[in-house]
PyMOL Python script that loads the backbone (N, CA, C, O; Angstrom):
from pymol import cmd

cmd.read_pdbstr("""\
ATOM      1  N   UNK A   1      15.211 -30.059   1.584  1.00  0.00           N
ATOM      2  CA  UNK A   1      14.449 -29.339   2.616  1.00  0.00           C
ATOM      3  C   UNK A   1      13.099 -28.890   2.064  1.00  0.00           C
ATOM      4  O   UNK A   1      12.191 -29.368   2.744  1.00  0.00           O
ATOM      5  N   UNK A   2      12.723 -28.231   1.191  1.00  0.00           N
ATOM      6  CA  UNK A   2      11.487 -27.940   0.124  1.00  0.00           C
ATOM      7  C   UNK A   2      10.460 -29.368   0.083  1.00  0.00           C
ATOM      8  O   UNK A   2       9.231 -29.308   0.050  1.00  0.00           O
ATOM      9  N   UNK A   3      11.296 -30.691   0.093  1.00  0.00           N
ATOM     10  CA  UNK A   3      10.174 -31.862  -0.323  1.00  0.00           C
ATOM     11  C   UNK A   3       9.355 -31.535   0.737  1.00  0.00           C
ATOM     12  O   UNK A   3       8.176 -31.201   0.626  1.00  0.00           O
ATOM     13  N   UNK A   4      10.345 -31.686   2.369  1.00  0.00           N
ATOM     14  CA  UNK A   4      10.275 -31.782   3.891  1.00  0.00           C
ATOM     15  C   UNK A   4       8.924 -30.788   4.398  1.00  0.00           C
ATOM     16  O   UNK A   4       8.006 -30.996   5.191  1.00  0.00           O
ATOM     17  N   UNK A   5       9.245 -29.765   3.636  1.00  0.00           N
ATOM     18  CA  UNK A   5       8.290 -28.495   4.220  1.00  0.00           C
ATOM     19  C   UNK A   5       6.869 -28.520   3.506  1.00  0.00           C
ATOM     20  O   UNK A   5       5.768 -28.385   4.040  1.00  0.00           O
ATOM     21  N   UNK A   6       7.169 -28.724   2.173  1.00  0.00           N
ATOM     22  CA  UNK A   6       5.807 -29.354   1.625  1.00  0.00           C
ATOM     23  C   UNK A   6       4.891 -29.906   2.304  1.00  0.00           C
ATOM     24  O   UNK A   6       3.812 -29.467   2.704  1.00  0.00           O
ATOM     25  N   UNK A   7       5.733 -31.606   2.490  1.00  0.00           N
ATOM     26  CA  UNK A   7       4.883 -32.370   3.052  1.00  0.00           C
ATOM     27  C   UNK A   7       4.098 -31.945   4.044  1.00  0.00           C
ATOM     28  O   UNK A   7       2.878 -32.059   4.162  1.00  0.00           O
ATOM     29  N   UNK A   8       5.242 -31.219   5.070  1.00  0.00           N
ATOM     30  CA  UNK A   8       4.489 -30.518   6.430  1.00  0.00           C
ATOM     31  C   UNK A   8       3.602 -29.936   6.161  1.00  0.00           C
ATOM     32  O   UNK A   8       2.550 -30.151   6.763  1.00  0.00           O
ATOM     33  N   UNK A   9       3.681 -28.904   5.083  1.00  0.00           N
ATOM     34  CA  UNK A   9       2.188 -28.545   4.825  1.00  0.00           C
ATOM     35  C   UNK A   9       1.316 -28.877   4.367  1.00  0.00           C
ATOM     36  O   UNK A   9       0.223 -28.340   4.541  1.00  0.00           O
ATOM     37  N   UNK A  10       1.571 -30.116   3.452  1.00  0.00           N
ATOM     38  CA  UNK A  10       0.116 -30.632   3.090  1.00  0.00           C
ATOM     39  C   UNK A  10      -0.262 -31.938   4.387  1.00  0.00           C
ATOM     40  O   UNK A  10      -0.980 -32.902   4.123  1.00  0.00           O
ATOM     41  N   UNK A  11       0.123 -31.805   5.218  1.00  0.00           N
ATOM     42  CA  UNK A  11       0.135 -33.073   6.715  1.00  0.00           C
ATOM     43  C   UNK A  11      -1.008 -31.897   7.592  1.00  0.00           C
ATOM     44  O   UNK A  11      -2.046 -32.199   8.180  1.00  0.00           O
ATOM     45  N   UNK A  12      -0.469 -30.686   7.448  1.00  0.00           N
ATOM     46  CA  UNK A  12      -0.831 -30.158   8.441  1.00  0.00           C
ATOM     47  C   UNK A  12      -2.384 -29.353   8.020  1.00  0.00           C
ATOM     48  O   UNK A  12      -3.248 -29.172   8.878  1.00  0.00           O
ATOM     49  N   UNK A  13      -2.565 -28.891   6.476  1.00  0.00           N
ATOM     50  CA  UNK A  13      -3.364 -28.900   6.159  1.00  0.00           C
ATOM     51  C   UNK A  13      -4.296 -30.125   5.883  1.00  0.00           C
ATOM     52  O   UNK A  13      -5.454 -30.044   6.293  1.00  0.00           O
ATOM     53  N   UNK A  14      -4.042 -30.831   5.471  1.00  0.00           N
ATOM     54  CA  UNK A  14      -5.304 -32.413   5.745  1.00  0.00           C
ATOM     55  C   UNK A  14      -5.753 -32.143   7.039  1.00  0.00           C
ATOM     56  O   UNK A  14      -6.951 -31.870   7.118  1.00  0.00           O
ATOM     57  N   UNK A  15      -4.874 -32.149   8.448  1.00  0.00           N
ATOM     58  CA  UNK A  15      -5.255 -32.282   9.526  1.00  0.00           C
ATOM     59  C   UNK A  15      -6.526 -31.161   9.480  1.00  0.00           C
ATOM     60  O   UNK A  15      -7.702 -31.522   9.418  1.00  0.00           O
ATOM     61  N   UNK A  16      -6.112 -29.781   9.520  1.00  0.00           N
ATOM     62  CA  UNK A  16      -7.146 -28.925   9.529  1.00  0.00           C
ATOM     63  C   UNK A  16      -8.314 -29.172   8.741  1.00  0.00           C
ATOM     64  O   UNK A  16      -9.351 -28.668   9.172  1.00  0.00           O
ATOM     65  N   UNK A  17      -8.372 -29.764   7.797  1.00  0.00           N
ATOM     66  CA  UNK A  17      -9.548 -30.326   6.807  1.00  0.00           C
ATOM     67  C   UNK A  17     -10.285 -31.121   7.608  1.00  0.00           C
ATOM     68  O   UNK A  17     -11.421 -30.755   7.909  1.00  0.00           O
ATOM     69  N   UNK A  18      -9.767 -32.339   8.087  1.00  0.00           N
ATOM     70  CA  UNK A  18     -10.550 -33.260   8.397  1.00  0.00           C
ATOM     71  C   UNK A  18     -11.013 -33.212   9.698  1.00  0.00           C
ATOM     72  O   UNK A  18     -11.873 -34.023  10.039  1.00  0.00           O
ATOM     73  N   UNK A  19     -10.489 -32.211  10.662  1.00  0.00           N
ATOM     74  CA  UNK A  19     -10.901 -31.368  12.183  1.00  0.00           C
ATOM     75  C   UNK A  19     -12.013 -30.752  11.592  1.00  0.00           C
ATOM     76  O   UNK A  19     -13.111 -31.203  11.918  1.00  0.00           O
ATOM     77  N   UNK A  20     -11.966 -29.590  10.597  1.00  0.00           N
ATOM     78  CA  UNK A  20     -13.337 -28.825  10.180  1.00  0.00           C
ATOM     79  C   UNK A  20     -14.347 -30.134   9.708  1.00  0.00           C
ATOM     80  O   UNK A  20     -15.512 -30.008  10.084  1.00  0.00           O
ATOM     81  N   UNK A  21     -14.114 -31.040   9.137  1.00  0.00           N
ATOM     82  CA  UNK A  21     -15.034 -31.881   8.081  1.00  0.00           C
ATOM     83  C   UNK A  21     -16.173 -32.737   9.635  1.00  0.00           C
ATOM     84  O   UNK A  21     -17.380 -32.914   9.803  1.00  0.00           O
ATOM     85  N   UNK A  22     -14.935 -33.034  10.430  1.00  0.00           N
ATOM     86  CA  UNK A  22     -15.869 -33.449  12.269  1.00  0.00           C
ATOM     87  C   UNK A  22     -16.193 -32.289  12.443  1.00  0.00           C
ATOM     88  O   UNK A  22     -15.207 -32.961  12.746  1.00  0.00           O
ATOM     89  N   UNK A  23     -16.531 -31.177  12.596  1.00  0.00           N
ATOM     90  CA  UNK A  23     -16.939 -29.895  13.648  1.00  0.00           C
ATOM     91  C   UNK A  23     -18.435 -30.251  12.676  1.00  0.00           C
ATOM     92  O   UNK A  23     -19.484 -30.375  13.308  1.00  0.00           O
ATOM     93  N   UNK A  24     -18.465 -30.445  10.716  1.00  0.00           N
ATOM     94  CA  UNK A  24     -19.268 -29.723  10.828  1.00  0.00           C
ATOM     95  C   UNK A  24     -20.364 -31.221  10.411  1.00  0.00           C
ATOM     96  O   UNK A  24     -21.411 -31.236   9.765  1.00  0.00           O
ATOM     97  N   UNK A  25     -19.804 -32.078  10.908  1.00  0.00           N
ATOM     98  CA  UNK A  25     -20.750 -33.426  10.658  1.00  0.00           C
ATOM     99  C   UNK A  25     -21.670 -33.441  12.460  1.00  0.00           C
ATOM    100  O   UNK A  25     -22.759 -33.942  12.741  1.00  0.00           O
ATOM    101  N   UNK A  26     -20.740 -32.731  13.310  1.00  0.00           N
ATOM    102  CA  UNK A  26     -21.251 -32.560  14.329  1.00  0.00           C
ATOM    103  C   UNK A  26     -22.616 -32.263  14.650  1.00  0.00           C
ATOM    104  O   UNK A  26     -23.654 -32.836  14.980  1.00  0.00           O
ATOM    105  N   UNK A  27     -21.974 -30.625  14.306  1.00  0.00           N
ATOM    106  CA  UNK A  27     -23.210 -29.947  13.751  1.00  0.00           C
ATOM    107  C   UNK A  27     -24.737 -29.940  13.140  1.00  0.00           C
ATOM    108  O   UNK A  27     -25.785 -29.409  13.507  1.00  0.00           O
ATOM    109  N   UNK A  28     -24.402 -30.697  12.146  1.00  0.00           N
ATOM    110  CA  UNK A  28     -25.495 -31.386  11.201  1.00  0.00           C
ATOM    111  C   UNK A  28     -25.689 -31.907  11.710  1.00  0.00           C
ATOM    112  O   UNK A  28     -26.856 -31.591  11.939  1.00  0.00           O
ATOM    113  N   UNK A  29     -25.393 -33.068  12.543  1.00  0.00           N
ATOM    114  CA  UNK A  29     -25.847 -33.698  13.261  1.00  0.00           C
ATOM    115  C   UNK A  29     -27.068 -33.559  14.317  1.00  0.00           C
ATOM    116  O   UNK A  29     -28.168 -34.096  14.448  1.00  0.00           O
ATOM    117  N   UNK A  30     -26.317 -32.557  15.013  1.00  0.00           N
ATOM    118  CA  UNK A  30     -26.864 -31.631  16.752  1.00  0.00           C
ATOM    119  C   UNK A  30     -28.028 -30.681  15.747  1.00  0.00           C
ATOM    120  O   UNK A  30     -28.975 -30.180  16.353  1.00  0.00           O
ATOM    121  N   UNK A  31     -27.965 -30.546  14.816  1.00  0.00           N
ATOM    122  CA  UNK A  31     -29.414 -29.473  14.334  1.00  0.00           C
ATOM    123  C   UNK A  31     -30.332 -30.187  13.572  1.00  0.00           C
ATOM    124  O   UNK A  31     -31.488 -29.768  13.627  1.00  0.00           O
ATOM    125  N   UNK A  32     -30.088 -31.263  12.799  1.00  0.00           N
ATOM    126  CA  UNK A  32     -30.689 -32.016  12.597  1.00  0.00           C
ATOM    127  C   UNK A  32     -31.558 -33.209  13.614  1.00  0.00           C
ATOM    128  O   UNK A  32     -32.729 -33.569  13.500  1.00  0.00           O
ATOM    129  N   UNK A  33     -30.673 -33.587  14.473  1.00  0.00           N
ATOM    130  CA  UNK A  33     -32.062 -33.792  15.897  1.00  0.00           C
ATOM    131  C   UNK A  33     -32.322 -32.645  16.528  1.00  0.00           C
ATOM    132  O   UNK A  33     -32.541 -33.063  17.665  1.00  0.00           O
ATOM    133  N   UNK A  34     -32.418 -31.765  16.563  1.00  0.00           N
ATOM    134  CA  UNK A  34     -32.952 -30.908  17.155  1.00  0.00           C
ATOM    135  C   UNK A  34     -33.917 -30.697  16.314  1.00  0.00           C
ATOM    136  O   UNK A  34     -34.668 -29.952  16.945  1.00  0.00           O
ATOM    137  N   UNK A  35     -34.355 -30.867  15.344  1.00  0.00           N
ATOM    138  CA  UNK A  35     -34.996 -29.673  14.417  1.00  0.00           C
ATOM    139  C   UNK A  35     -35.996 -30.731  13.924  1.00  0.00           C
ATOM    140  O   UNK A  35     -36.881 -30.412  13.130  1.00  0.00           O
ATOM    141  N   UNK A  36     -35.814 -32.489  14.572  1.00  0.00           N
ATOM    142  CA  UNK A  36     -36.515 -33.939  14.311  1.00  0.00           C
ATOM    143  C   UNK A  36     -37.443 -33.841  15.013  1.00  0.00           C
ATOM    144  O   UNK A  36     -38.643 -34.063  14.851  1.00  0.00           O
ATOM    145  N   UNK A  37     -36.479 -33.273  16.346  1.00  0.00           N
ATOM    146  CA  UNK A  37     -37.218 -33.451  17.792  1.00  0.00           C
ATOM    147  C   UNK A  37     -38.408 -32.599  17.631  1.00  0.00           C
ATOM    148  O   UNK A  37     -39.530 -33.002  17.938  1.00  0.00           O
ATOM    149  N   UNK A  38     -38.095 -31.012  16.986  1.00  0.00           N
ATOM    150  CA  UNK A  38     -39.489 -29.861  17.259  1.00  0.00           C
ATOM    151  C   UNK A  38     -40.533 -30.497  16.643  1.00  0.00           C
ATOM    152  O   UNK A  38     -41.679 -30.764  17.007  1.00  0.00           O
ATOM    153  N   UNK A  39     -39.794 -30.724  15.446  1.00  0.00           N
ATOM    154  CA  UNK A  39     -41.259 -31.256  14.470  1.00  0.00           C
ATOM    155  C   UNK A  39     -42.071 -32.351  15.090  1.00  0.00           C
ATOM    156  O   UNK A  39     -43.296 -32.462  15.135  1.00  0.00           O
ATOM    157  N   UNK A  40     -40.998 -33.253  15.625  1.00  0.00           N
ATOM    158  CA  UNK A  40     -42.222 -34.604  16.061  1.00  0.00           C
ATOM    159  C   UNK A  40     -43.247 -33.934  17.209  1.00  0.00           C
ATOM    160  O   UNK A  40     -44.298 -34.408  17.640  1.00  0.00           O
ATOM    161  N   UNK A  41     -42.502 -32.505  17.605  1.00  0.00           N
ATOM    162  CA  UNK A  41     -43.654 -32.216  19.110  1.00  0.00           C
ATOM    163  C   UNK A  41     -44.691 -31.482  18.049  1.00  0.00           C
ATOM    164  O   UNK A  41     -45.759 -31.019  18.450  1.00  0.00           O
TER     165      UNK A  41
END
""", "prot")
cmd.dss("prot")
cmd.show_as("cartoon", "prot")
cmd.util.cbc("prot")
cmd.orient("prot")
C-alpha cells in the first residue's frame, strides 16, 4: 500500500507541476506580446 500511495503522490504532484509550468509559459507569453506590441507603437 506505501509503493501505491507514493506513486499517487508523485502522479499527482507532476500533474500540478506541469499545470503551473502551462499557466506560466502562458503568461510569458501574453506579456511578452503585449509589451512587443507597446514598444513597436
Amino acid at each position: 500500500m506505501n509503493i501505491l500511495k507514493l506513486i499517487m503522490i508523485v502522479a499527482v504532484a507532476a500533474g500540478a507541476l506541469s499545470l503551473g509550468a502551462c499557466a506560466q509559459k502562458k503568461e510569458t507569453m501574453s506579456t511578452s506580446a503585449g509589451t512587443s506590441s507597446t514598444y513597436s507603437k
